[in-house]
C-alpha positions in Angstrom: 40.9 -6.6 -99.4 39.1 -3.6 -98.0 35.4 -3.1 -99.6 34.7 0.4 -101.2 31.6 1.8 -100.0 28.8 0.5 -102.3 30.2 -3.0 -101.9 29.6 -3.3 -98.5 26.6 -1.5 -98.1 25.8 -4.5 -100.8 27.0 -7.0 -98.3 25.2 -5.5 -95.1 21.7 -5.7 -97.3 22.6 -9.6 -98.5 23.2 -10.3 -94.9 20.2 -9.1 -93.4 18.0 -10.3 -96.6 19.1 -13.8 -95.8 18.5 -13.1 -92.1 15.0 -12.3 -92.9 14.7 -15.2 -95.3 16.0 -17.8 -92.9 13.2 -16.4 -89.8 10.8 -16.3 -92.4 11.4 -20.1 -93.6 10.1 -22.4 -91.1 12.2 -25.2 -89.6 10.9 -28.6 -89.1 11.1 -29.7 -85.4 10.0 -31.8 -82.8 8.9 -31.1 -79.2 7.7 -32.7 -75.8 6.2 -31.7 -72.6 8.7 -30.2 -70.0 7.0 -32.6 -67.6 8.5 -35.9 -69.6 11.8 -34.2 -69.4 12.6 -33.3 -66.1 14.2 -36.1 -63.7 15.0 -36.0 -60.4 18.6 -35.7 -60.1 20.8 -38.5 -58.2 23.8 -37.8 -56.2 26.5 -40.1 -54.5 29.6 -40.2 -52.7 31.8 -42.9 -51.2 30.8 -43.9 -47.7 31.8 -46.2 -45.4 30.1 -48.5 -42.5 31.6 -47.6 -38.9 30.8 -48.9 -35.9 29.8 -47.2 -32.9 32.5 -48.8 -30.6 35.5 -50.9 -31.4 37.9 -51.2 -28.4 40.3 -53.2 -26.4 39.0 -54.3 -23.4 41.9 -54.0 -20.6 42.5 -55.7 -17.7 41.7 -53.2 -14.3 43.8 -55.2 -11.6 47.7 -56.9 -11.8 46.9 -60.7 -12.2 47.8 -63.9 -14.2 45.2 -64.6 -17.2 43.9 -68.1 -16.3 41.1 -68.3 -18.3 39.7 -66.8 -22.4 36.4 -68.6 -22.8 35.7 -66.4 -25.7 37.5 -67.0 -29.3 38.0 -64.8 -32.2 34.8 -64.3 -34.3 32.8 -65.3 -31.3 29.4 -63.2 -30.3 28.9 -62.2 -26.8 26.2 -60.0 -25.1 26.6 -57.6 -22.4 27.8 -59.0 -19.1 29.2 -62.1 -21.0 33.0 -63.3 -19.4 35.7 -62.3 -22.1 38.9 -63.7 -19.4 39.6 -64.7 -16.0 42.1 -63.0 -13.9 43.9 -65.1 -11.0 42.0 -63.4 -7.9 43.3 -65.1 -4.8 46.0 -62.2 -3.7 42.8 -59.6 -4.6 40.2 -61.9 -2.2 43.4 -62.1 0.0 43.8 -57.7 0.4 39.4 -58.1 0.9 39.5 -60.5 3.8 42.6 -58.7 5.4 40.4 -55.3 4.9 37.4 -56.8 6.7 39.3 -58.3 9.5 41.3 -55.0 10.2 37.9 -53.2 10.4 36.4 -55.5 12.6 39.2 -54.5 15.0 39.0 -50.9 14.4 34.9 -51.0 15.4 36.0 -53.1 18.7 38.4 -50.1 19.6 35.8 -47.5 18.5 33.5 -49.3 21.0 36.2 -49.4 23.3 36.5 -45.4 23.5 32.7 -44.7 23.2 32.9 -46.5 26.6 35.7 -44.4 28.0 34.2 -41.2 26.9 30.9 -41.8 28.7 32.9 -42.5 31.3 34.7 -39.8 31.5 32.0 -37.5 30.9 30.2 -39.0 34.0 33.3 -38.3 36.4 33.5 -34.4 35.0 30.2 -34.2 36.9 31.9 -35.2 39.8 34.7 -33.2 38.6 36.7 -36.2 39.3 38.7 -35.5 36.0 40.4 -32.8 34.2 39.3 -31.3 31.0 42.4 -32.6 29.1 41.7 -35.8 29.9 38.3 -36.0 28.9 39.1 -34.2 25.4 41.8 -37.2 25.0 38.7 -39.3 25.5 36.7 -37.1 23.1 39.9 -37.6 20.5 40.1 -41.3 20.5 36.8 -42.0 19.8 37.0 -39.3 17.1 40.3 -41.2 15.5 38.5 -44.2 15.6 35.3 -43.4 14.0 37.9 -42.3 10.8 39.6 -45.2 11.0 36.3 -47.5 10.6 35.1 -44.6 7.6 38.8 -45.7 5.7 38.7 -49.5 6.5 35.4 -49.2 5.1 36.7 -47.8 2.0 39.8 -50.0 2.0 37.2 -53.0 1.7 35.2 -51.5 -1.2 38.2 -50.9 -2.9 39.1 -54.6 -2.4 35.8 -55.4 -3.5 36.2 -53.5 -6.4 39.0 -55.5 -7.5 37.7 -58.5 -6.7 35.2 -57.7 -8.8 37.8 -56.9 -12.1 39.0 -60.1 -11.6 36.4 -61.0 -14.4 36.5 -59.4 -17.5 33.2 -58.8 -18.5 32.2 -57.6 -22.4 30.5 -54.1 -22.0 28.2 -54.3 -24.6 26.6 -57.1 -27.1 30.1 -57.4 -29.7 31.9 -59.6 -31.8 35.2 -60.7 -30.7 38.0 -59.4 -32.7 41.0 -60.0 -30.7 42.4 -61.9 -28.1 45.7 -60.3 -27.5 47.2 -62.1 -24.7 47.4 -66.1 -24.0 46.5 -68.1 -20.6 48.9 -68.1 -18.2 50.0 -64.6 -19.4 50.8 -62.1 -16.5 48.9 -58.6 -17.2 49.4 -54.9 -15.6 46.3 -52.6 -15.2 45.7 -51.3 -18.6 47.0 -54.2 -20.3 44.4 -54.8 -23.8 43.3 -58.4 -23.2 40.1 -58.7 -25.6 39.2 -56.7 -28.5 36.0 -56.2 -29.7 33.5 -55.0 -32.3 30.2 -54.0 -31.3 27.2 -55.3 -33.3 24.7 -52.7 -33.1 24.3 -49.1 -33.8 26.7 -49.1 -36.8 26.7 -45.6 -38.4 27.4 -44.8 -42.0 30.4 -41.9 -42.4 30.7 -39.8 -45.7 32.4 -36.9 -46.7 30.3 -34.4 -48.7 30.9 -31.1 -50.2 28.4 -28.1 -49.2 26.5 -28.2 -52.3 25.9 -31.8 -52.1 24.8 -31.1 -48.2 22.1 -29.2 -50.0 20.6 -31.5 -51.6 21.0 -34.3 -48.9 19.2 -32.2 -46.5 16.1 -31.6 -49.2 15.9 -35.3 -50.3 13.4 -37.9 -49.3 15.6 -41.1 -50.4 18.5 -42.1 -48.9 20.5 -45.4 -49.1 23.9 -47.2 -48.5 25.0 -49.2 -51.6 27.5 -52.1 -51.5 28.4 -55.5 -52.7 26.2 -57.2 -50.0 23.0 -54.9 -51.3 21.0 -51.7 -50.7 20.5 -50.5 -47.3 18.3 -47.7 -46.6 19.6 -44.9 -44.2 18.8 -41.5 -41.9 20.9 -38.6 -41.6 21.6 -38.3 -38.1 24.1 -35.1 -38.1 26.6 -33.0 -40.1 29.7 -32.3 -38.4 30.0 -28.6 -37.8 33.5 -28.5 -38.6 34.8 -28.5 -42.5 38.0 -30.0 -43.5 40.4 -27.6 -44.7 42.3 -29.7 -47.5 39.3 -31.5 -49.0 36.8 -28.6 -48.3 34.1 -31.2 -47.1 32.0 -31.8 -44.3 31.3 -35.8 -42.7 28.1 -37.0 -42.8 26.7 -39.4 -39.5 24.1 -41.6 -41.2 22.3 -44.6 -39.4 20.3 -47.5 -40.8 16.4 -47.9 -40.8 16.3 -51.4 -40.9 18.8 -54.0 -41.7 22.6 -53.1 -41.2 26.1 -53.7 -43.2 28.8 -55.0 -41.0 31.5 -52.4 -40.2 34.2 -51.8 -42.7 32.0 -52.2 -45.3 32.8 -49.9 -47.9 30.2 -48.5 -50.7 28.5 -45.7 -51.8 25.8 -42.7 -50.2 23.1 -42.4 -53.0 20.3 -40.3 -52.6 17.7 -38.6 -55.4 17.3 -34.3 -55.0 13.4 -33.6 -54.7 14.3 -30.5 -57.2 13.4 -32.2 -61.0 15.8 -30.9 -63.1 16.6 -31.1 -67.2 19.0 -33.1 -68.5 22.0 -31.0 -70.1 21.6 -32.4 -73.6 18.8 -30.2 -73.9 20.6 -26.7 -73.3 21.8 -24.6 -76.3 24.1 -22.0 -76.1 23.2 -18.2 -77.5 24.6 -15.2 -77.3 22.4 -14.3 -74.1 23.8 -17.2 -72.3 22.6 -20.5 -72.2 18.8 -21.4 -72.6 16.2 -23.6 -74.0 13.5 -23.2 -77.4 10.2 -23.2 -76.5 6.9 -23.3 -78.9 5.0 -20.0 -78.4 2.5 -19.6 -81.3 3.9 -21.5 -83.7 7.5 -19.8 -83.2 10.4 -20.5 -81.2 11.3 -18.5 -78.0 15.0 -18.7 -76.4 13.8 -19.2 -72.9 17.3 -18.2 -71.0 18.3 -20.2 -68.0 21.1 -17.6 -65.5 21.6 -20.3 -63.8 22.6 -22.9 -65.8 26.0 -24.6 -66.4 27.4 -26.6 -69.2 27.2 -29.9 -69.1 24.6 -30.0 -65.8 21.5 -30.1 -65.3 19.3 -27.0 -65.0 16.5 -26.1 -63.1 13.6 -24.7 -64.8 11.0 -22.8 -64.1 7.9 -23.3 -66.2 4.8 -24.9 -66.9 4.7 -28.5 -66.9 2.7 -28.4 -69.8 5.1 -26.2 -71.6 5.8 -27.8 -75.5 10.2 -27.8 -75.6 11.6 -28.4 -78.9 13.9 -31.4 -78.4 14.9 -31.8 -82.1 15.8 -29.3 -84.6 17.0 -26.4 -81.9 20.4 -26.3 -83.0 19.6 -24.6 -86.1 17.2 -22.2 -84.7 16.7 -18.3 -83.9 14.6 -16.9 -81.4 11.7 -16.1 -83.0 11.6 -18.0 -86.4 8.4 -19.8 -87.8 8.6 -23.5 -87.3 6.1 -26.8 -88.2 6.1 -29.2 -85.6 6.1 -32.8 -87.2 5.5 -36.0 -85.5 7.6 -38.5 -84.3 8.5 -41.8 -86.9 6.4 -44.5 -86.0 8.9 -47.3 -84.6 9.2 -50.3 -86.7 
């Protein structure tokens, strides 16, 4: 029904006469210091415990496994044997190497002889030039044949020395993938392992959560077997293009998980913040009531978000009014009333 002109010049006045009434009648509230409020906010993510190297130690040379003197769940430090390889063709190749050089320096010998001999008869031009760069050619051809029967033993030697399969690095044993007696090809996995130190904690974070890592001061891996504290060690400059996220490389400061161990990355922002229960929503935006003067003042926070916490920036000693905002207008009268004594 539409109003004629007096009526709603009658209703504009009532509105605006109980306006004035309601900012003129104070409200009861309560309030506390913004320093009691704020907390510092705590983030996490799921993580997991990685470890530095996990691989399957090969065989280098083709031989017969004769021995495994290491079992599954078994610790071994660096240098320790992991298998035994049947060496006696390998030792065989080394002593033939050796011999054939020992030959190859008696003929080198041989034509250092003939060349200073032949050098001494050009004197006496008792011989032709071709003859003595023959001489000159020999020696020459022997001297590379000593340089690769050298080689030829080193790499006998080498393999000789692969005949043991040693553990690279102090490690669990995780594996043993072939059995005694089993005939293996170079490359053939023999032993896997898990190495026991330097485990690294691997998370995927978002960007706005890299903020915040980077700022905090307190950083820990939870799981099942406790709390471990950690270090950032690096962000991955690369961002994953489905989940948006960066990983995060985190190492421990004292005691470890083992690898695999699944948990969470927890770590407090050294922004305090205000909890969301204590925003309220006005036309301006969202915001908070402050006392000022016995009146409350809509103190409006840009930034803010529903349902997350905001950052605020006053005095710590600023009064916020934690009950009674709901109902109340920026600048309207209120009485403060103490809290009900607890019974």
């Amino acid at each position: 029904m539409l109003l004629s002109g007096p009526m709603q010049t009658a209703v504009l006045l009532g509105g605006l006469l109980w306006s004035a009434s309601a900012l003129a009648e104070p409200l009861n509230v309560r309030t506390m210091p913004l320093a009691e409020l704020l907390d510092e906010p705590v983030y996490s993510a799921p993580a997991t415990v990685v470890a530095r190297n996990h691989p399957r130690v090969a065989a280098e040379i083709d031989a017969r496994v004769i021995a495994l003197p290491v079992r599954v769940g078994d610790r071994v430090s660096t240098d320790d044997p992991l298998a035994r390889l049947d060496c006696r063709s390998h030792e065989s190749r080394l002593a033939v190497a050796r011999a054939e050089l020992k030959v190859t320096l008696a003929q080198q010998g041989h034509a250092r002889e003939q060349l200073t001999r032949a050098r001494n008869l050009k004197k006496n031009r008792s011989i032709s030039d071709e003859l003595l760069d023959q001489r000159q050619m020999d020696l020459e051809t022997r001297q590379a044949q000593a340089s690769a029967g050298r080689e030829a033993i080193n790499q006998a030697m080498i393999d000789v020395g692969h005949c043991e399969i040693r553990a690279p690095f102090d490690a669990v044993v995780t594996d043993r993938l072939v059995s005694v007696g089993t005939y293996v090809s170079r490359g053939t996995a023999v032993i896997g392992l898990l190495e026991t130190a330097a485990q690294e904690v691997s998370a995927q974070l978002r960007e706005t959560e890299i903020t915040s890592l980077k700022e905090t001061h307190e950083l820990a891996f939870e799981a099942t077997a406790g709390r471990f504290p950690l270090q950032l060690r690096t962000l991955l400059p690369a961002l994953n293009t489905l989940t948006r996220t960066r990983e995060a490389r985190l190492v421990f400061s004292a005691e470890a998980a083992i690898p695999g161990t699944a948990g969470r990355l927890v770590w407090r922002g050294r922004r305090s913040l205000l909890p969301a229960d204590y925003l309220v929503r006005r036309e301006s935006g969202l915001g908070i009531f402050i006392l000022h003067e016995g009146h409350a003042r809509f103190v409006g926070i840009p930034q803010a978000q529903e349902g997350r916490p905001a950052s605020v920036d006053l005095p710590a000693d600023t009064l916020l009014i934690t009950e009674g905002r709901w109902r109340l207008l920026d600048g309207q009268a209120i009485i403060v009333t103490a809290p009900q004594a607890q019974p």
